[in-house]
Each structure stands twice: as C-alpha cells, then as structure tokens.
N, C-alpha and C positions, 0 to 999 in steps of 0.2 A: 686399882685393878680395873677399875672400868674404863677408864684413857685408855690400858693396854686389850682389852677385849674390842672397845670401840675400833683403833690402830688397829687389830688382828681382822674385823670383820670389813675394814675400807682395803686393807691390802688383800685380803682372799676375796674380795668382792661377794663376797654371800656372809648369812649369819654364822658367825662363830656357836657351837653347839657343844664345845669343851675337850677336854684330851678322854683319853683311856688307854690304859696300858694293861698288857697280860702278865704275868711273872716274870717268863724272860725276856719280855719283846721291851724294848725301849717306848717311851709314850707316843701316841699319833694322834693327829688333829680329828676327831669325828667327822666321815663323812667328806673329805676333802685330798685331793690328790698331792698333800703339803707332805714334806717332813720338816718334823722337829727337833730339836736338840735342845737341852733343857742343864745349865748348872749353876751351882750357890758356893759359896764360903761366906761365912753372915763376914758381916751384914749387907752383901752382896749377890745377887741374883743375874743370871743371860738367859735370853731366848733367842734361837736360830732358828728362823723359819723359812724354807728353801724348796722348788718344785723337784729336785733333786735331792739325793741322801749328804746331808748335814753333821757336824759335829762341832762341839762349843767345850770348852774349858775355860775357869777363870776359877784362879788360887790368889789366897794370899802367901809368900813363900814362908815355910815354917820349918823349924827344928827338927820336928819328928819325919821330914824329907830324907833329912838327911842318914837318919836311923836304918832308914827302909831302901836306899839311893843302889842298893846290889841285889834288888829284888826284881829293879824293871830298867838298870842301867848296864850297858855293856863293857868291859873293861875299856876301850877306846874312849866312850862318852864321859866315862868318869876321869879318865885322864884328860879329856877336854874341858871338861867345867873344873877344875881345879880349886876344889875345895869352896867353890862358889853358890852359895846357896839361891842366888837369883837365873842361876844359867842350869840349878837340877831343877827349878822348881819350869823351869820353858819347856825342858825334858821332859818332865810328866803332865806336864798340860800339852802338847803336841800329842805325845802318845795316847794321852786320854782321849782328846778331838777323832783322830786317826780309829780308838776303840772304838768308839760312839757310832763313827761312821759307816763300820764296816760290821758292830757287835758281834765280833769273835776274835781272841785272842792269836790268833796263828797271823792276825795282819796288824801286829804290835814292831814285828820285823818286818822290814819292805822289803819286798822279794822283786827280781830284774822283770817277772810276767805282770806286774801289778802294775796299772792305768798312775801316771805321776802326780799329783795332787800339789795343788801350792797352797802350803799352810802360812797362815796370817799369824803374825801375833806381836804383841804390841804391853808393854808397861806402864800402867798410869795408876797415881796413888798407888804405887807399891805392891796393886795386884799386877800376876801375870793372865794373858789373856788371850788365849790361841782361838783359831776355828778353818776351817777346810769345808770344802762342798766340792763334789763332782757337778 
C-alpha cells in the first residue's frame, strides 16, 4: 500500500490525503482535480486515475454471468457472443467501465448524441479487463 500511495503522490504531484465517497457518488481523491475508478474480483484489484471522468472493470469470467446475461445483454449481443462465457464476461465489464464513467444507468445504451469513447480491454491470466476515459 505504501509503493501505491507513494506512485499516487509522485503522479498528482502533491500529498495524497486519501479517497471519500458519499452513498451515491462514486469515490474521489481528496482535495484533487483527479478522477477515480476503483475495481476487484479477489484476488485482484485496478485503479484508474485520470484528470478526466474514468471507468475501470476487471472480472474473472464466471458462471453466474451467465445466469444473469438477459438482465444487461441485448438480444443482438447474445446472439454475438454465442454461448461464450469470455465474450459475456467483455460485455459486462465494458458496460460496467462505460457505468462508472458516466454513474447513471440511461448511458448503459449508447445513444447517436453521446461523445464516442474508445474502450480498451484486454485478457490476461484469465481476467477480463476493460477501461475508457474521456
């Protein structure tokens, strides 16, 4: 923890002074014109720290995805990922990035008025691992 506070106070160039978050607000850096983005699946952990609004996901792809895959998948997308549990699991880590970034459900669907964003994402060790920044 202390390499990454150390890392966190040489890149904001001032003292790191810790997060705080309100109920609904997503966590923010004290005192600092940063955003955050903040995700886990043990025994893995990301932080996204950006002078612009951030969003970070990383899963490991699991079972109970698939349970749940008509809750936040569109009938197109599920006829794309074909029964592939590493192509639902990009799914919901994109759309979770994409939440984070925007913390409101209405921009889970990209609508034509919406600024285009290029989401990153990437498979190693078996996690998926998306993130976006304006």
């Amino acid at each position: 923890m202390r390499i990454l506070i150390n890392n966190i106070n040489k890149k904001l160039n001032k003292k790191y002074l810790g997060l705080s978050k309100k109920k609904i607000e997503k966590p923010n850096i004290i005192n600092k014109n940063f955003q955050i983005s903040i995700s886990h699946d043990f025994p893995i952990s990301a932080i996204f720290i950006n002078k612009k609004k951030a969003g970070i996901d990383i899963q490991i792809p699991k079972i109970k995805l698939k349970n749940i895959e008509k809750n936040f998948l569109n009938n197109i997308e599920i006829k794309n990922i074909k029964n592939n549990l590493y192509k639902s699991c990009v799914y919901w880590c994109i759309k979770e990035s994409i939440y984070k970034i925007n913390t409101s459900k209405k921009y889970l669907i990209m609508n034509k008025k919406r600024k285009k964003n290029i989401i990153h994402y990437s498979i190693n060790h078996g996690y998926i691992f998306t993130y976006l920044y304006e």
